[in-house]
C-alpha positions in Angstrom: 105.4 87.7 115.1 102.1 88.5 116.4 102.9 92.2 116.5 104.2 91.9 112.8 100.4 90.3 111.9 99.1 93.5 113.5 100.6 95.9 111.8 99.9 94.2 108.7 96.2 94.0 109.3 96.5 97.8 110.3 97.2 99.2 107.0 95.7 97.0 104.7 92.2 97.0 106.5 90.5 98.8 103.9 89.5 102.4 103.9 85.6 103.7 104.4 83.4 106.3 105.0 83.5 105.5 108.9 86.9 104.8 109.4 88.7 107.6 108.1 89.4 111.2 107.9 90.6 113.7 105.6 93.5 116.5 106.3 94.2 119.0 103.3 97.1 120.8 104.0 97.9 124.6 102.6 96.8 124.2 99.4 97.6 128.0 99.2 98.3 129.7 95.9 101.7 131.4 97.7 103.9 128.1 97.7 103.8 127.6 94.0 106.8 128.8 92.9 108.4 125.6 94.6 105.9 123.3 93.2 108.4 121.5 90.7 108.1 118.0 90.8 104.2 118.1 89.3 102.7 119.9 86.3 100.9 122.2 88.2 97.9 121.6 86.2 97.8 118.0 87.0 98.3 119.1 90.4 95.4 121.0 90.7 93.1 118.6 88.4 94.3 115.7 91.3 93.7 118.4 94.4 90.4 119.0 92.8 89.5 115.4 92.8 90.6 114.7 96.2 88.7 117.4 97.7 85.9 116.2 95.5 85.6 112.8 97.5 85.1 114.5 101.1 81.9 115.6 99.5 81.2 112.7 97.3 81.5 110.6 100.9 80.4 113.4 103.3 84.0 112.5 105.4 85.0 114.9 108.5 88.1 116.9 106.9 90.0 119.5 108.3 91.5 122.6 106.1 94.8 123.6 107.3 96.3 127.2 106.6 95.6 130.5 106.0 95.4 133.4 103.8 98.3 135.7 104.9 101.4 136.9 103.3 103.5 135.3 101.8 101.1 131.9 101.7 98.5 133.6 99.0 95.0 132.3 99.1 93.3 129.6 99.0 92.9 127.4 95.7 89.6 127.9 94.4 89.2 124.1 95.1 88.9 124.9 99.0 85.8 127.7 98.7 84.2 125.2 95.9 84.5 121.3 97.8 85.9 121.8 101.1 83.4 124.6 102.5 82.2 122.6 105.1 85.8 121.3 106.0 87.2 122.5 109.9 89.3 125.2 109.4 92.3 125.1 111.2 95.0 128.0 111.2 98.3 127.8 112.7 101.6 129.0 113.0 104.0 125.6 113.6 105.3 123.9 110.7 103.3 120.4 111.6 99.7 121.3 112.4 100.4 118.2 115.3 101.6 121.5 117.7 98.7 123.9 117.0 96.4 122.7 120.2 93.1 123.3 117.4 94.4 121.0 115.4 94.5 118.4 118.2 91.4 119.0 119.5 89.5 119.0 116.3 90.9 115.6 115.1 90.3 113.8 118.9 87.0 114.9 118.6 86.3 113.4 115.2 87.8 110.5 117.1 88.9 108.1 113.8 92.8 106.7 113.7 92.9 106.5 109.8 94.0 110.0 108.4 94.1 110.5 104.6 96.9 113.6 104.3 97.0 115.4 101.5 99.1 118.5 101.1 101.3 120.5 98.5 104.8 120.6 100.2 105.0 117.1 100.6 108.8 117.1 102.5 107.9 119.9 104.9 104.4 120.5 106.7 102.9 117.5 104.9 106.2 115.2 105.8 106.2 116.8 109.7 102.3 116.4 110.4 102.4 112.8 108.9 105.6 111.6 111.4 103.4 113.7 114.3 100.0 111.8 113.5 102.4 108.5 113.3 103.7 108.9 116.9 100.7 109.6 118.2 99.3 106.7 117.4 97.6 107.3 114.2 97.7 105.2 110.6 98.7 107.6 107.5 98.0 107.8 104.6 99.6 110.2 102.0 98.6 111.4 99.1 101.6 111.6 96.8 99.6 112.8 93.6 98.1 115.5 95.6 101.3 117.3 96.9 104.7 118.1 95.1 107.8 119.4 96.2 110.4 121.4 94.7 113.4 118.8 93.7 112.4 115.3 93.1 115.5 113.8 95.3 113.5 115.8 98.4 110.0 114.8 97.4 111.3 110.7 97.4 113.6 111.2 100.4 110.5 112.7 102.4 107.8 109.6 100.8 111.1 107.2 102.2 111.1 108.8 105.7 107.2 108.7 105.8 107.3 105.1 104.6 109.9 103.7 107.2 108.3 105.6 110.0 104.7 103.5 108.8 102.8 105.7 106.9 101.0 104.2 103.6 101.6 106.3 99.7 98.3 106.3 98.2 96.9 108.3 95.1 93.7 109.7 94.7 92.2 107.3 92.2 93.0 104.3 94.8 91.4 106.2 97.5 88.1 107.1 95.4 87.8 103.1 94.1 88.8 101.9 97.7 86.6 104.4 100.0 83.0 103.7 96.7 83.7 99.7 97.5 81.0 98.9 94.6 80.0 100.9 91.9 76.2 99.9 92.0 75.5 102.7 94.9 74.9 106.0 94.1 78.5 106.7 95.4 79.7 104.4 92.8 78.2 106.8 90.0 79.8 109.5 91.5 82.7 108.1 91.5 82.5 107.3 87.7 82.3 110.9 87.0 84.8 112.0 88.5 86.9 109.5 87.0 86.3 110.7 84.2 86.3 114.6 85.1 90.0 113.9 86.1 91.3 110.9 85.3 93.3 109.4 82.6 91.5 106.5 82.7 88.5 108.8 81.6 91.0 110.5 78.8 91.1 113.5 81.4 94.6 114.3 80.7 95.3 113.7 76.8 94.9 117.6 76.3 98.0 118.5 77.9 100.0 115.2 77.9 99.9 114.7 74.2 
């Protein structure tokens, strides 16, 4: 019972500034063509905003991929709000086996790790069950990846759920990680709300 209480606490400790980290992963321009269960305007608009609140926060985050081949380049979103992000190249499907990738996030030393990545049921899905034996707490995401059939993308956010880790969106993060809007964090946070948000009528053009 006590262990149960744990866990519990775990996950719905909130998320801050201090306590967490961010991992973006390949948000290359090469895996479009199996980005199918998202618009892939709204996926970009959401990828935006994500990478918007490591610098709204000033959070440690670490870019994952590289521009090669087949993978494309980078999404302009990477150059533009995640130039000061640790870049992190590798060639292993879970970043969990690139040594870098170790070394990088022991050093930052935090156990809550905000994943965001666009194949959500392969190196997003991998890294998340890697970080989750290891020891760390997980949270994806889902509006910031897609996949390319929508059975796959909810068989991989089941998997990632039973193993532990927690499905978040980006607006839940931004409201969570500001706490109250009277900081100059919380103003920032308005703004992008309504730079990318619905609630901001972000979306009307091109859901209407």
């Amino acid at each position: 019972m006590n262990n149960d209480n744990s866990v519990r606490l775990t996950y719905t400790e909130k998320l801050t500034p201090k306590n967490s980290t961010f991992v973006m992963v390949d948000y290359l321009t090469g895996f479009d063509p199996g980005l199918r269960t998202i618009e892939k305007a709204t996926f970009v608009n959401n990828a935006t905003a994500l990478a918007k609140l490591t610098e709204i926060f000033k959070m440690p985050t670490i870019v994952l991929g590289e521009d090669t081949g087949f993978r494309g380049n980078f999404y302009p979103l990477v150059s533009e709000h995640l130039e000061n992000g640790i870049r992190v190249e590798r060639h292993t499907p879970s970043a969990w086996d690139e040594p870098k990738f170790k070394e990088e996030i022991e050093k930052i030393g935090r156990q809550k790790i905000i994943v965001g990545g666009i194949s959500l049921d392969i190196c997003t899905q991998l890294l998340t069950l890697d970080l989750l034996r290891n020891g760390y707490q997980v949270y994806v995401v889902v509006d910031a990846s897609g996949s390319d059939q929508k059975l796959v993308e909810h068989a991989a956010m089941l998997r990632m759920t039973q193993a532990g880790a927690t499905m978040v969106s980006w607006g839940t993060l931004a409201s969570e990680l500001m706490g109250d809007w009277e900081t100059p964090e919380g103003e920032a946070i308005g703004k992008l709300y309504q730079e990318h948000s619905a609630w901001g009528g972000f979306f009307q053009s091109y859901q209407n």
